[in-house]
N, C-alpha and C positions, 0 to 999 in steps of 0.2 A: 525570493519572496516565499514565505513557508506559513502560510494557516495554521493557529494552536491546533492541533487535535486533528490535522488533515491525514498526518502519516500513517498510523496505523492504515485506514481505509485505503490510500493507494495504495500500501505493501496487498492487501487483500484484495485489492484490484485486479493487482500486477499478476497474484499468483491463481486467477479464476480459473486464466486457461493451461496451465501449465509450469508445474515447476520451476525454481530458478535459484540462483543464488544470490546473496547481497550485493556486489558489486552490478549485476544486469538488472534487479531488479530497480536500482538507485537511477542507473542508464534508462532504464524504460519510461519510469517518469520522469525525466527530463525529456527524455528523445518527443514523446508524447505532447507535452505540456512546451513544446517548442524551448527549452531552456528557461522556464520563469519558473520552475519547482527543481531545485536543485541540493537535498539534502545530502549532507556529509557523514561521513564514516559514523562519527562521535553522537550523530542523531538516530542514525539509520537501524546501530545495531542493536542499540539498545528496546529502540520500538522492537525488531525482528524476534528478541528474548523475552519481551510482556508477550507479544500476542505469541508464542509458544507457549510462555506458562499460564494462559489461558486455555489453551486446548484449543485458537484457534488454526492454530500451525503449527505443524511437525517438520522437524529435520532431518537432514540426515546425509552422513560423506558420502560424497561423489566423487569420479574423476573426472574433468572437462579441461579437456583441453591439456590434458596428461598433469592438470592441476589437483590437486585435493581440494575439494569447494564444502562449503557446507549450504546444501542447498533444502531451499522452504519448498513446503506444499501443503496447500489451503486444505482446513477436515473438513468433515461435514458441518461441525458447529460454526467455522470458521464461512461457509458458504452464506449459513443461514444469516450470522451478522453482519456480513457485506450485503447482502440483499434488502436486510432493516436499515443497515446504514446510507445507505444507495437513497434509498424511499425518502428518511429523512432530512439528505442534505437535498433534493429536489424539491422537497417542500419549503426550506429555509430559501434555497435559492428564488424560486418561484416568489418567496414571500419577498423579500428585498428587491427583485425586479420590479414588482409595483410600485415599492416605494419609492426606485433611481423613477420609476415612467413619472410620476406624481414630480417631479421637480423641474 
């Protein structure tokens, strides 16, 4: 199950507290969301490449695990939209909870 428009925000989620690469960050929300959010490569990477060329996430080669990774980490700008977006979708959510309570 994947929400149009959710990924960005998790990938912005995922990288709050700390750096990571696309393979753990994919693993984090699943591990998280108990296995009901499960995006694939062919989703994943391409979300990882807008929100760079948006200035909210920069990259950059790592070694992990004696691998070469190209690992994310959220800017500043990148902070402040997850914070907006945060606000937002608990307003959405909030809004729709009245509605399911209402039936």
């Amino acid at each position: 199950m994947n929400f149009k428009g959710s990924l960005p925000t998790l990938i912005l989620h995922s990288l709050r507290q700390s750096p990571n690469h696309g393979y753990q960050i994919a693993q984090e929300i699943k591990r998280k969301s108990k296995g009901v959010l499960d995006f694939k490569e062919g989703t994943l990477y391409p979300a990882l490449h807008d929100l760079e060329a948006k200035g909210l996430i920069t990259s950059s080669i790592r070694t992990v695990n004696g691998r070469s990774r190209c690992c994310y980490k959220l800017t500043e700008k990148g902070k402040k939209a997850l914070a907006k977006q945060m606000e937002e979708w608990n307003q959405f959510a909030g809004a729709i909870n009245l509605i399911f309570q209402e039936a």
